[in-house]
NUVO-12882 format. One record per atom (N, C-alpha, C): atom name; residue number from 1; x negated, y negated, z. Coordinates in steps of 0.001 Angstrom, whole numbers. Atoms other than C-alpha are relative to their C-alpha. Layout:
// residues N
@atom: CA | nr: NUM | x: X | y: Y | z: Z
...
//
This chain:
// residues 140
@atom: N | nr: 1 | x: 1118 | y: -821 | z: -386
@atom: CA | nr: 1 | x: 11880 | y: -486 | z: -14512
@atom: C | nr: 1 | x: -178 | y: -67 | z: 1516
@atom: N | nr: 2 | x: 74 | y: -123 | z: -1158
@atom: CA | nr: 2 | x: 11110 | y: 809 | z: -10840
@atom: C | nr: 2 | x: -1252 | y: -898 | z: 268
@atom: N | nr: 3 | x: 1385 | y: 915 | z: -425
@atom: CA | nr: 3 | x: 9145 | y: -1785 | z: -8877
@atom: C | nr: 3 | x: -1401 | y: 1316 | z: 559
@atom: N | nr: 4 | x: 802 | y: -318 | z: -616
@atom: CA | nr: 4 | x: 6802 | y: 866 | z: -7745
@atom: C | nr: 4 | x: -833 | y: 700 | z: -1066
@atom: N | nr: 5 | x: 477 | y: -605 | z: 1727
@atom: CA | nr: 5 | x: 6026 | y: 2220 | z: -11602
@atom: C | nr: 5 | x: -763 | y: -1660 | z: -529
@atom: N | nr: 6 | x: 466 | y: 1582 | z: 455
@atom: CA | nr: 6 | x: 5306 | y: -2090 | z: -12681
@atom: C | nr: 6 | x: -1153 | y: 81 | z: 311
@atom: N | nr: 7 | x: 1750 | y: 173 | z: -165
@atom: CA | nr: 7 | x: 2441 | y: -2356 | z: -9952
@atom: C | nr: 7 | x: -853 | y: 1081 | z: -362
@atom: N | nr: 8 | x: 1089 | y: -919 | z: 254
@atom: CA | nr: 8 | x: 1132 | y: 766 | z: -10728
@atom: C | nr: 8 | x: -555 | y: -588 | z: -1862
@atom: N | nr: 9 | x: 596 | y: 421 | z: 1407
@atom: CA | nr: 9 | x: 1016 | y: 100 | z: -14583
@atom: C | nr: 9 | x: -483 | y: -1607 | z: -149
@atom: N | nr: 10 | x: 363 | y: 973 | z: 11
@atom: CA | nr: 10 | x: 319 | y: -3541 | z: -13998
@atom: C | nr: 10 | x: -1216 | y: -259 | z: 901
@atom: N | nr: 11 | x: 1514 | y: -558 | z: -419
@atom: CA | nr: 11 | x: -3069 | y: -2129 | z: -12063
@atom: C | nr: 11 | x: 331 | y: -941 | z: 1395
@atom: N | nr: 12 | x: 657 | y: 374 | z: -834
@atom: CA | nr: 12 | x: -2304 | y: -3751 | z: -8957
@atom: C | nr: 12 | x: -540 | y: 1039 | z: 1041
@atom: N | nr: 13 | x: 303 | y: -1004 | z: -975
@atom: CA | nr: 13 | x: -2281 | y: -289 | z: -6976
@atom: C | nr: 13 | x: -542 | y: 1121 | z: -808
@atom: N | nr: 14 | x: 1031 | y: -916 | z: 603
@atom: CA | nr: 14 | x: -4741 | y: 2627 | z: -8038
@atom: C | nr: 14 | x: 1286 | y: 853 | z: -654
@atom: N | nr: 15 | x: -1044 | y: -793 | z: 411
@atom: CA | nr: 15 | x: -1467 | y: 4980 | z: -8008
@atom: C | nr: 15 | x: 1093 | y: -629 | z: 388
@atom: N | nr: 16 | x: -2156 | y: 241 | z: -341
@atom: CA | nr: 16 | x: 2552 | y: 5079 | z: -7816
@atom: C | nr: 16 | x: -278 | y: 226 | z: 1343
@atom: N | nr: 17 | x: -221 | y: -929 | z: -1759
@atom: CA | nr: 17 | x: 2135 | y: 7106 | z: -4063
@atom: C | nr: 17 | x: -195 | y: -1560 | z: 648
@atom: N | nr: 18 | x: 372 | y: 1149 | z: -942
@atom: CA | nr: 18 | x: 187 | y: 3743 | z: -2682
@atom: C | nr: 18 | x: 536 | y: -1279 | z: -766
@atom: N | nr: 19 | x: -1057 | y: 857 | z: 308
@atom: CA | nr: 19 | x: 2375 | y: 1193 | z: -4692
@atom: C | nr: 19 | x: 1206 | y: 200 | z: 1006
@atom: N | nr: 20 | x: -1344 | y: -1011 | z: -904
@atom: CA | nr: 20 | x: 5462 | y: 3374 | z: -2905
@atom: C | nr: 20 | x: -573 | y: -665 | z: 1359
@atom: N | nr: 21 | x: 812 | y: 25 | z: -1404
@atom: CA | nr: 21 | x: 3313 | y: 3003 | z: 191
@atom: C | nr: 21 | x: 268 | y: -1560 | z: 614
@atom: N | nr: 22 | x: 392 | y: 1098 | z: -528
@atom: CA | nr: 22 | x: 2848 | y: -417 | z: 100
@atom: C | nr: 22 | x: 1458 | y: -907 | z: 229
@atom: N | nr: 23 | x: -1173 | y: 412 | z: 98
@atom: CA | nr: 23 | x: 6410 | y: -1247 | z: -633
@atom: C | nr: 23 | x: 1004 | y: 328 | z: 1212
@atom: N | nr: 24 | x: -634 | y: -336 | z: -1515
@atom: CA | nr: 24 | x: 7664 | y: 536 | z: 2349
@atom: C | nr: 24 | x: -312 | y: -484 | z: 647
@atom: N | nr: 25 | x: 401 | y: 1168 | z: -1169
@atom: CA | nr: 25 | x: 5698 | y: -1637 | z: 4282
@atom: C | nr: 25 | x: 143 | y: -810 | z: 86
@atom: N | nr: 26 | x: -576 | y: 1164 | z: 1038
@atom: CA | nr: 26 | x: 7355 | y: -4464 | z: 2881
@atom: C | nr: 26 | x: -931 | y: -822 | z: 247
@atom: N | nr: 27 | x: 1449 | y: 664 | z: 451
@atom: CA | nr: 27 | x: 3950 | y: -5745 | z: 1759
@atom: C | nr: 27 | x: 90 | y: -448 | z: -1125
@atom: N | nr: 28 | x: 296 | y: 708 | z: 1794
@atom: CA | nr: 28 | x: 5209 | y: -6877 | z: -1700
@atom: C | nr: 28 | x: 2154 | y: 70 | z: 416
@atom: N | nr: 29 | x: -960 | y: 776 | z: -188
@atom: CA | nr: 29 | x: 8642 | y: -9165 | z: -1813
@atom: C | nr: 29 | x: 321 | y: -94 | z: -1171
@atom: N | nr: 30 | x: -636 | y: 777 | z: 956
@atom: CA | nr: 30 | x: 10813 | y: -9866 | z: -4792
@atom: C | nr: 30 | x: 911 | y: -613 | z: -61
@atom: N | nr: 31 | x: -1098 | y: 975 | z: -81
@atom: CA | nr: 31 | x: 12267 | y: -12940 | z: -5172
@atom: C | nr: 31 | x: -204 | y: -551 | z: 1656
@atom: N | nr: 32 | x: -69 | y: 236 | z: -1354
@atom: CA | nr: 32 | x: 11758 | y: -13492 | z: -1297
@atom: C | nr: 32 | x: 671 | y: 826 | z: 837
@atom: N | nr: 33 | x: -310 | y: -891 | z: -806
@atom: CA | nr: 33 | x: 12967 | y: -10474 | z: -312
@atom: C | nr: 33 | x: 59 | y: 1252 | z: -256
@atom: N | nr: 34 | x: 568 | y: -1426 | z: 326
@atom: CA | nr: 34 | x: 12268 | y: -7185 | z: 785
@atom: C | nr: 34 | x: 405 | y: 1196 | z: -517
@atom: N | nr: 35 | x: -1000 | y: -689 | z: 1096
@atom: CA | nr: 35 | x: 12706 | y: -4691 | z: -1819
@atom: C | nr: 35 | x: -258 | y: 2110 | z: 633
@atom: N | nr: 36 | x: 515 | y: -1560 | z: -177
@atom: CA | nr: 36 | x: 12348 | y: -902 | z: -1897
@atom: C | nr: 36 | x: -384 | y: 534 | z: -1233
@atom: N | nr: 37 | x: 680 | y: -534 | z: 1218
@atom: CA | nr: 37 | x: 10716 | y: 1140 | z: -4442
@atom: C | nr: 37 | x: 696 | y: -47 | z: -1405
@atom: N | nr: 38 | x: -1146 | y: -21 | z: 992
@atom: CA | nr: 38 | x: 13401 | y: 1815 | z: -6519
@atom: C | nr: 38 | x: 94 | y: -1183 | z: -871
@atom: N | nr: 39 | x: -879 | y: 1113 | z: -324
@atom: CA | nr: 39 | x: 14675 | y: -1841 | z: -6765
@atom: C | nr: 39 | x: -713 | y: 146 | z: -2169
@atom: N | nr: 40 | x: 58 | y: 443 | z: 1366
@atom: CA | nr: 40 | x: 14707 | y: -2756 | z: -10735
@atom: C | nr: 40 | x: -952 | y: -1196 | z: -197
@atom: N | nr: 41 | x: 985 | y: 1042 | z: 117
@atom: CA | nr: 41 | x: 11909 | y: -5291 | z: -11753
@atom: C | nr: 41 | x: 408 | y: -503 | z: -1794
@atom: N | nr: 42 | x: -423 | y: 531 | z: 1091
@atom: CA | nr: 42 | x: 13273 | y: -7835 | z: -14339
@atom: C | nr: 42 | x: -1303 | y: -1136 | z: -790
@atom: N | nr: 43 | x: 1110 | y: 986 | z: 530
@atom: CA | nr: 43 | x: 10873 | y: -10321 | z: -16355
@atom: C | nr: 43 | x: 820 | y: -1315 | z: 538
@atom: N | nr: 44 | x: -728 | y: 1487 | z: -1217
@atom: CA | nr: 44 | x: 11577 | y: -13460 | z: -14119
@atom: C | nr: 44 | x: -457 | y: -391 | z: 1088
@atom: N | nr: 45 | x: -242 | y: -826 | z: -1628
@atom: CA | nr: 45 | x: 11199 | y: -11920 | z: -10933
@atom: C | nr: 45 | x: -1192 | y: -615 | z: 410
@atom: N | nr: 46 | x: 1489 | y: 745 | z: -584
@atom: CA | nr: 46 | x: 8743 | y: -13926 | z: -8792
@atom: C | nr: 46 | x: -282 | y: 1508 | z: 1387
@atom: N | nr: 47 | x: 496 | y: -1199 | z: -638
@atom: CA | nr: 47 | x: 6385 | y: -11049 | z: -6697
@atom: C | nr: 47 | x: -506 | y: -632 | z: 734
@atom: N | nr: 48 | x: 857 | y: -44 | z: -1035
@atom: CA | nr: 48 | x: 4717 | y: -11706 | z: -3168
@atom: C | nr: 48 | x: -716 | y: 1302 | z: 48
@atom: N | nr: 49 | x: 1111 | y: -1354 | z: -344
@atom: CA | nr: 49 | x: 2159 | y: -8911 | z: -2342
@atom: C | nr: 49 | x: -1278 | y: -248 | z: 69
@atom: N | nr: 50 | x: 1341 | y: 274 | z: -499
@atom: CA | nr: 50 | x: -632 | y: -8471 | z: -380
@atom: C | nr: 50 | x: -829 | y: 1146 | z: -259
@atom: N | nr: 51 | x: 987 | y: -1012 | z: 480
@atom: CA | nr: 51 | x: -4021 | y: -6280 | z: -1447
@atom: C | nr: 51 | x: -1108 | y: 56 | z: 796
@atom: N | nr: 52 | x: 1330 | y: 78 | z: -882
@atom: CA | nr: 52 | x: -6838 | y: -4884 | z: 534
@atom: C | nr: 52 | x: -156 | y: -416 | z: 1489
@atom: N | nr: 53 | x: 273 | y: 401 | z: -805
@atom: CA | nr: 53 | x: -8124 | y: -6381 | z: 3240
@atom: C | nr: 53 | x: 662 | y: -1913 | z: 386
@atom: N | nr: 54 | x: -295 | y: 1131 | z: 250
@atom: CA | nr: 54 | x: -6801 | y: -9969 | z: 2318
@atom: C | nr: 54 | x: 1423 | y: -419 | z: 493
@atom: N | nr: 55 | x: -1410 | y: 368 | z: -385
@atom: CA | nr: 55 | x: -4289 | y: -11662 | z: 4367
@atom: C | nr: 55 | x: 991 | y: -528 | z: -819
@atom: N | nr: 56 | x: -488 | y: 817 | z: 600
@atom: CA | nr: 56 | x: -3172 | y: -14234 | z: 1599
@atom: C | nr: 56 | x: 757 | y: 1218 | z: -605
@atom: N | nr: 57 | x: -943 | y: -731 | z: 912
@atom: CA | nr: 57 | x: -178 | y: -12892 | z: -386
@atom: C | nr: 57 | x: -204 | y: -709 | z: -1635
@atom: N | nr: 58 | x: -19 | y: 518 | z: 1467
@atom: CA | nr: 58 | x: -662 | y: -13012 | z: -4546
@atom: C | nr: 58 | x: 1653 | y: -299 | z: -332
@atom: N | nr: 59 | x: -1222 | y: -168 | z: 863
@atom: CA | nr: 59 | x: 2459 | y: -14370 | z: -6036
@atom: C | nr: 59 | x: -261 | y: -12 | z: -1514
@atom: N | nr: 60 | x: -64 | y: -171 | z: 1046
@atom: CA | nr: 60 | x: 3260 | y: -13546 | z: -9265
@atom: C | nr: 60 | x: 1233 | y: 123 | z: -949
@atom: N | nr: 61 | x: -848 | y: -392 | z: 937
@atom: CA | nr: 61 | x: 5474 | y: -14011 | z: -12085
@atom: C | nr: 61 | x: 251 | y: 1202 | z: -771
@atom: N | nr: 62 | x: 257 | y: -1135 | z: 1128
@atom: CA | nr: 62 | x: 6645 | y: -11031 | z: -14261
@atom: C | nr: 62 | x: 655 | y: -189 | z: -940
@atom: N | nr: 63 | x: -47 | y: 750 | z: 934
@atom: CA | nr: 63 | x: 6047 | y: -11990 | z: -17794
@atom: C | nr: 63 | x: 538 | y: 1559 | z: -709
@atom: N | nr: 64 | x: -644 | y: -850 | z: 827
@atom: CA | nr: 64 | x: 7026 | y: -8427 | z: -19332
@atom: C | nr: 64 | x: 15 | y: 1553 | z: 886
@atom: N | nr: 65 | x: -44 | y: -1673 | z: -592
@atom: CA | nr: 65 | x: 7520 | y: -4363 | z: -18338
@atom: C | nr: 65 | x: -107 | y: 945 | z: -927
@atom: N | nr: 66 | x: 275 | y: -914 | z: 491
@atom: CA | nr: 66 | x: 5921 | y: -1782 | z: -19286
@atom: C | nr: 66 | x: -148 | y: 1681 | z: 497
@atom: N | nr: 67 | x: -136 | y: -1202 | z: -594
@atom: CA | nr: 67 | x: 6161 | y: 2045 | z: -18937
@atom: C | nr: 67 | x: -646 | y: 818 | z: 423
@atom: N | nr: 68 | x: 1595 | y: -516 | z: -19
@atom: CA | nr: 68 | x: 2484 | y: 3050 | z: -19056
@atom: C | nr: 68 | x: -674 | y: -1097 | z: 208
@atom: N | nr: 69 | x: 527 | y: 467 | z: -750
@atom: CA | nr: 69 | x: -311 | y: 2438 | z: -17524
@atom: C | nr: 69 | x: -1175 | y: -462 | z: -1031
@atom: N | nr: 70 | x: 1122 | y: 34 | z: 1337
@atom: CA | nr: 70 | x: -2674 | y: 734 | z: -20493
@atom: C | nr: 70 | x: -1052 | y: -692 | z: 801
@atom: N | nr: 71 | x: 1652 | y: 252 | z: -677
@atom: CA | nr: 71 | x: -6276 | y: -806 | z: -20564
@atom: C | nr: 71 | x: 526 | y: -1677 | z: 747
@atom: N | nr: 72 | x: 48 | y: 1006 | z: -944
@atom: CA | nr: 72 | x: -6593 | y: -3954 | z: -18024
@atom: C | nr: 72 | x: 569 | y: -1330 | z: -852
@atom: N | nr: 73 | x: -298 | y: 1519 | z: 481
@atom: CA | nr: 73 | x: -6482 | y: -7254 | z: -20661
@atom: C | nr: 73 | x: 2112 | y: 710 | z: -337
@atom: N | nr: 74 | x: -1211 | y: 64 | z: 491
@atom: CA | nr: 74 | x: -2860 | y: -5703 | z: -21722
@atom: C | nr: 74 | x: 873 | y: 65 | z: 1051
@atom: N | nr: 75 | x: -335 | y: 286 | z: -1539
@atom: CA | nr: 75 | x: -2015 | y: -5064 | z: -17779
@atom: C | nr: 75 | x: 484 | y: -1278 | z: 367
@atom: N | nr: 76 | x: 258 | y: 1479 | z: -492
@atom: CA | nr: 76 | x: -2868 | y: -8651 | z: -17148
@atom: C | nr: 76 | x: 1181 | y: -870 | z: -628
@atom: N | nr: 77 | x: -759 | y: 272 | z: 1196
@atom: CA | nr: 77 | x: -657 | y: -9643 | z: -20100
@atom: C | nr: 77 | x: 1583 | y: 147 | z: 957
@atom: N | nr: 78 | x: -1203 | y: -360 | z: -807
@atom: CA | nr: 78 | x: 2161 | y: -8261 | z: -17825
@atom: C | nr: 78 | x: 950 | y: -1031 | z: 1184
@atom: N | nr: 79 | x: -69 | y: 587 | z: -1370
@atom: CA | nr: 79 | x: 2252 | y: -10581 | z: -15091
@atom: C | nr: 79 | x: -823 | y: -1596 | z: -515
@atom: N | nr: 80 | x: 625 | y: 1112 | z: -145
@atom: CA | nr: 80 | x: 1169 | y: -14531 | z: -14419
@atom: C | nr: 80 | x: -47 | y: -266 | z: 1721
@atom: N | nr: 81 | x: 270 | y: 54 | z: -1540
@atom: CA | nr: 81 | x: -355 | y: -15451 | z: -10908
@atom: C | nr: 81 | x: 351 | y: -1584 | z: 424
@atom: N | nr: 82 | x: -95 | y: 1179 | z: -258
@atom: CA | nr: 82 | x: 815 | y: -19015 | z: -9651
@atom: C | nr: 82 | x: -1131 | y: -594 | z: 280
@atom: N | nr: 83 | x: 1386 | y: 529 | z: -534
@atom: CA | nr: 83 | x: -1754 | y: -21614 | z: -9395
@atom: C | nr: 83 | x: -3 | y: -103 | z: 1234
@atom: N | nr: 84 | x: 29 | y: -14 | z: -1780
@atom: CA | nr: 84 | x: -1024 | y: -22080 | z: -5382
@atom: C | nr: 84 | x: -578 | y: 1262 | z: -69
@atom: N | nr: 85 | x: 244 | y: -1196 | z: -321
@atom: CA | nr: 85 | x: -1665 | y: -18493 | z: -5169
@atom: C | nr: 85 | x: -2174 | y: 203 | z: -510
@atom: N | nr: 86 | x: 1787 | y: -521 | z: 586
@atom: CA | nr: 86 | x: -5002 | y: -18278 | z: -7288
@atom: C | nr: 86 | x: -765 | y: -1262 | z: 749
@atom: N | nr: 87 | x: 733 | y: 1159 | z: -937
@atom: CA | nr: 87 | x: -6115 | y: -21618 | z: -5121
@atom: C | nr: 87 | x: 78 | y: 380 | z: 1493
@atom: N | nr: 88 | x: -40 | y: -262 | z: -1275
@atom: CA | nr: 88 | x: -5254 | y: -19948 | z: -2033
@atom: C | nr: 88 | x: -1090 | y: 1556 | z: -167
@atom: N | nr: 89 | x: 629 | y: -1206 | z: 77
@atom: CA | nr: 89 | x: -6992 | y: -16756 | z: -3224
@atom: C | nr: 89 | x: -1580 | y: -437 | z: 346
@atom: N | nr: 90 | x: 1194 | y: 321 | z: -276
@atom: CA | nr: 90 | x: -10041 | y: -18778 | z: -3909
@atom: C | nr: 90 | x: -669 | y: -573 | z: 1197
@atom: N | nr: 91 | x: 54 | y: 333 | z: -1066
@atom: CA | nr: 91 | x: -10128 | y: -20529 | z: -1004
@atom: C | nr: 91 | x: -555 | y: 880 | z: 1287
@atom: N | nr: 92 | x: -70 | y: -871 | z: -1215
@atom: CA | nr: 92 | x: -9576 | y: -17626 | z: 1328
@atom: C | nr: 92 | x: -1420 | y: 1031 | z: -177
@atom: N | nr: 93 | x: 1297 | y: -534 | z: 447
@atom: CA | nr: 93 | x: -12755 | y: -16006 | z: -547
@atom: C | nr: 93 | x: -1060 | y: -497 | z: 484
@atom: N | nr: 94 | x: 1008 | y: 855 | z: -251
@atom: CA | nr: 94 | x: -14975 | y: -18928 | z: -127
@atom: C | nr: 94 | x: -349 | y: -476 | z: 1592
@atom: N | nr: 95 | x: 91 | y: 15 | z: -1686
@atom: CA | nr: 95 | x: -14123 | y: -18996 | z: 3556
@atom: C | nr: 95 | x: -139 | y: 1888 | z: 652
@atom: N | nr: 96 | x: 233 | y: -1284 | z: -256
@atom: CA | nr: 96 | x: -14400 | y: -15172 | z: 3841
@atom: C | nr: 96 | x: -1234 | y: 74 | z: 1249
@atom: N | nr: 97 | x: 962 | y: -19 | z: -174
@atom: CA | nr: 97 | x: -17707 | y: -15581 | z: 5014
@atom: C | nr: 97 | x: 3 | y: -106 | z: 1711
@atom: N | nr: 98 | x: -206 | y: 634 | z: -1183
@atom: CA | nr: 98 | x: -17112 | y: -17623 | z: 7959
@atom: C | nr: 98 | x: 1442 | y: 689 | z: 1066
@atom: N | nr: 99 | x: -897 | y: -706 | z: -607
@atom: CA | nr: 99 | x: -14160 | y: -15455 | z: 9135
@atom: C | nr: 99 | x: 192 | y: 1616 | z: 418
@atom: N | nr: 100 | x: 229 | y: -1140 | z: -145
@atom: CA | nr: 100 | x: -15752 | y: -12029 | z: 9853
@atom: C | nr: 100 | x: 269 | y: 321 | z: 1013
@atom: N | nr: 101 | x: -35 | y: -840 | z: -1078
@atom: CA | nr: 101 | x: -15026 | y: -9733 | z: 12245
@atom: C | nr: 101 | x: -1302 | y: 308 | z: 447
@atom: N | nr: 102 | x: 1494 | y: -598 | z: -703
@atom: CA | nr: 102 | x: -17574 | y: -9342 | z: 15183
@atom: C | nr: 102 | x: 89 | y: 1604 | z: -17
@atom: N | nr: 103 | x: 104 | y: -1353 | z: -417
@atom: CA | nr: 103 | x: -17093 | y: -5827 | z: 15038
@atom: C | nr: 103 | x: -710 | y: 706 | z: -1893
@atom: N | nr: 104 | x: 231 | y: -504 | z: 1199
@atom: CA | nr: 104 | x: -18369 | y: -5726 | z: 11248
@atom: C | nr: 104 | x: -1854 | y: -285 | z: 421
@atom: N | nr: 105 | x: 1571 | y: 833 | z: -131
@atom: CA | nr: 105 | x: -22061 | y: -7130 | z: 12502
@atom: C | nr: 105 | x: -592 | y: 1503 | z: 1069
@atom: N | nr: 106 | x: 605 | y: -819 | z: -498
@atom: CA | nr: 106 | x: -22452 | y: -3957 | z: 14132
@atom: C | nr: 106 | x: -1149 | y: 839 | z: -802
@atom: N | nr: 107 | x: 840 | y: -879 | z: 1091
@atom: CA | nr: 107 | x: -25247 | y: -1668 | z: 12796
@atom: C | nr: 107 | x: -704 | y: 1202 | z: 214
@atom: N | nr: 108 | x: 334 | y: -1354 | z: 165
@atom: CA | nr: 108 | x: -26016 | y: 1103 | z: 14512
@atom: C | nr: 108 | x: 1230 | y: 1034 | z: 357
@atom: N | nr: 109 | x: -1400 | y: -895 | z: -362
@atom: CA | nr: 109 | x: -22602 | y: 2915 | z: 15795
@atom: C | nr: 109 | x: 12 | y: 386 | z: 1001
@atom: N | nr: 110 | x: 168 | y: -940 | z: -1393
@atom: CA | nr: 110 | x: -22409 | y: 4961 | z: 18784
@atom: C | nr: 110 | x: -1608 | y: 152 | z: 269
@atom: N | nr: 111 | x: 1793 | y: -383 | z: -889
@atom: CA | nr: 111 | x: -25373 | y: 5075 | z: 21508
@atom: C | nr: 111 | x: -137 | y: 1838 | z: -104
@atom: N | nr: 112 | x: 205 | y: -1493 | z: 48
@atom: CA | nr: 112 | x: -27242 | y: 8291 | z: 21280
@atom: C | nr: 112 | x: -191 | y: -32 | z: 1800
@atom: N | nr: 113 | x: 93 | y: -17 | z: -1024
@atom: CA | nr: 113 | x: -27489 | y: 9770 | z: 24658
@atom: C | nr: 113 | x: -1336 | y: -398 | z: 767
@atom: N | nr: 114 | x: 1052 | y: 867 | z: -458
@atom: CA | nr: 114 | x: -30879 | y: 8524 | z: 25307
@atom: C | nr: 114 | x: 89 | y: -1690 | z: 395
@atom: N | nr: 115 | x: -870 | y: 1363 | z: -619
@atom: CA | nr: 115 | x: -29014 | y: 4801 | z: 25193
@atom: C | nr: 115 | x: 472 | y: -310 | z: 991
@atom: N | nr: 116 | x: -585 | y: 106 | z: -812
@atom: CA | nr: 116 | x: -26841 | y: 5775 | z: 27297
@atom: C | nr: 116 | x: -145 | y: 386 | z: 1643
@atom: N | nr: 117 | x: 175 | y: -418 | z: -1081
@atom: CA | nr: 117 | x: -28670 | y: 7279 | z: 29924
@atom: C | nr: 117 | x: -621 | y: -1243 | z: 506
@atom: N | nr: 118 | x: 633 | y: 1328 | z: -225
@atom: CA | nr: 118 | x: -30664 | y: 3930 | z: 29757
@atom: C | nr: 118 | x: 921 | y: -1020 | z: 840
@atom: N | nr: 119 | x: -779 | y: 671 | z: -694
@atom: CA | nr: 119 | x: -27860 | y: 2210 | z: 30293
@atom: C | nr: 119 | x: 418 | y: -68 | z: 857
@atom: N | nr: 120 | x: -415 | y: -462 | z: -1846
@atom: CA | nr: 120 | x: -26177 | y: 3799 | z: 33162
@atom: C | nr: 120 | x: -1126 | y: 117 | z: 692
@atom: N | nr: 121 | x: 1219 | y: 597 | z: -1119
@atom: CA | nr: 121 | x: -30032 | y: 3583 | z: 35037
@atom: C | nr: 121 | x: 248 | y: -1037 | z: -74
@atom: N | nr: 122 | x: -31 | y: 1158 | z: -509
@atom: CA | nr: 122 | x: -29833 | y: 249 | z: 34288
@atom: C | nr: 122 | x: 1422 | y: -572 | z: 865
@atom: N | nr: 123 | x: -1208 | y: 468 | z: -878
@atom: CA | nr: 123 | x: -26469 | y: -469 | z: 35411
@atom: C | nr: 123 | x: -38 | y: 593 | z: 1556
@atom: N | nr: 124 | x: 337 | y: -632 | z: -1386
@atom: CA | nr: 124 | x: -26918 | y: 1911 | z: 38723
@atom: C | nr: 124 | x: -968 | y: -817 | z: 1013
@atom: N | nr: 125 | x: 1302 | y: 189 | z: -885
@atom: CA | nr: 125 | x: -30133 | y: 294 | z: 39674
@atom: C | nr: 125 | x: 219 | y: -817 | z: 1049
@atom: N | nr: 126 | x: -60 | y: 1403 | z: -860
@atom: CA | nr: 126 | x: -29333 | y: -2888 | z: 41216
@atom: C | nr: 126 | x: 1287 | y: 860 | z: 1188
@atom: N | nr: 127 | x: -1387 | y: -465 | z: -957
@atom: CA | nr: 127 | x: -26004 | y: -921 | z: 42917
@atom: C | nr: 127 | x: -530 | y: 275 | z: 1043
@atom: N | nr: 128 | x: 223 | y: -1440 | z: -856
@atom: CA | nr: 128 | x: -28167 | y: 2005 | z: 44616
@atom: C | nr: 128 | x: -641 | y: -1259 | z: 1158
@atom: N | nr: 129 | x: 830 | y: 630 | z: -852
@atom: CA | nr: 129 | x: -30495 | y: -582 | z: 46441
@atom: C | nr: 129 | x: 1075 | y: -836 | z: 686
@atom: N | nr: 130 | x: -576 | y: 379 | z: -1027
@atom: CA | nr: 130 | x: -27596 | y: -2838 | z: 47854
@atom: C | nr: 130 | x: 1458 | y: 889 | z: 636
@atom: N | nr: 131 | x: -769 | y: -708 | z: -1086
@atom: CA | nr: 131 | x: -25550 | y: 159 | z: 49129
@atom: C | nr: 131 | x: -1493 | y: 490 | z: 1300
@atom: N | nr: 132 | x: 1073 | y: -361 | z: -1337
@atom: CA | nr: 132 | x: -28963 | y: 1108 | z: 50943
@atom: C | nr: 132 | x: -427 | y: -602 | z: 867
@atom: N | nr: 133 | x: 543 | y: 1519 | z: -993
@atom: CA | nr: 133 | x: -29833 | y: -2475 | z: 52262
@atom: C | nr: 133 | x: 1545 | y: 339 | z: 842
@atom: N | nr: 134 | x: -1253 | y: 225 | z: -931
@atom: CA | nr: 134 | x: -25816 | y: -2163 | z: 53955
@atom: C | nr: 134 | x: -243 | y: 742 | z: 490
@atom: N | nr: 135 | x: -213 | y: -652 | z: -502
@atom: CA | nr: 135 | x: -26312 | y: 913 | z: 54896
@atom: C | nr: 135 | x: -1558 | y: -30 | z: 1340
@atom: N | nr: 136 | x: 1186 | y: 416 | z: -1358
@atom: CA | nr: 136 | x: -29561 | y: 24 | z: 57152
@atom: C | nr: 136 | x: 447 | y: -1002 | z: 1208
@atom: N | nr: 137 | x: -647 | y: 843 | z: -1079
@atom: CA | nr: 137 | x: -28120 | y: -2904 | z: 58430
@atom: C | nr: 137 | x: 1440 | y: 491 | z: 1255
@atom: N | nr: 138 | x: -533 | y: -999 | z: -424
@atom: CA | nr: 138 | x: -25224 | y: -516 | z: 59397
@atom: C | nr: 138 | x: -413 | y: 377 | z: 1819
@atom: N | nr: 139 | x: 439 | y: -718 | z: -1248
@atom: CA | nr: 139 | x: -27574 | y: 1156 | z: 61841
@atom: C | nr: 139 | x: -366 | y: -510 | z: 1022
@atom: N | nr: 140 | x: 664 | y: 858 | z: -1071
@atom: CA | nr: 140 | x: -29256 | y: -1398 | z: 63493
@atom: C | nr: 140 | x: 681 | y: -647 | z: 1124
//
């Protein structure tokens, strides 16, 4: 079976297109190395692949193959996740918190131009007065 048909029916990717997707990016490894869509997926086959936003890579055994895409407990059934992996998952969760991006703490988005006119007065202000103090002394 095509590795890019498995994750789809084994729910890790919504569709085949972004399974495909993700595989070209060699974002998912079999065996320890990088495969292409195509590549045949045997029951054996140890899987790296990364999801979302989440740096950690899931490994995973594949316990069987299937051709369709069924309900989730029979999905699951498909595949086993190494305990390193599900201890690194949890881990990387429980520290989530503490590893945010300052750029997520933002909350309003772009200055409206009333901001910004604020801003550039304030930034100007202090300028205008010591080009005018040089330029007196200048004369004298």
């Amino acid at each position: 079976m095509r590795l890019d048909k498995w994750l789809w029916a084994a729910r890790f990717f919504k569709t085949r297109s972004l399974a495909t997707e993700e595989v070209g990016r060699n974002r998912v490894l079999v065996n320890e190395q990088a495969a292409k869509a195509s590549r045949e997926v045997r029951v054996g086959d140890r899987l790296s692949l990364r999801q979302g936003d989440c740096p950690i890579a899931r490994v995973v055994t594949v316990l069987g193959v299937s051709e369709v895409r069924g309900p989730a407990p029979i999905a699951q059934a498909l595949y086993s996740e190494t305990p390193e992996s599900l201890k690194a998952q949890a881990d990387w969760r429980a520290n989530r918190v503490f590893l945010r991006d300052p750029a997520q703490g933002i909350e309003q988005g772009r200055p409206t131009k009333q901001d910004r006119r604020r801003l550039e007065a304030w930034q100007s202000g202090p300028m205008s007065h010591s080009d005018n103090d040089n330029d007196n002394d200048d004369a004298d």
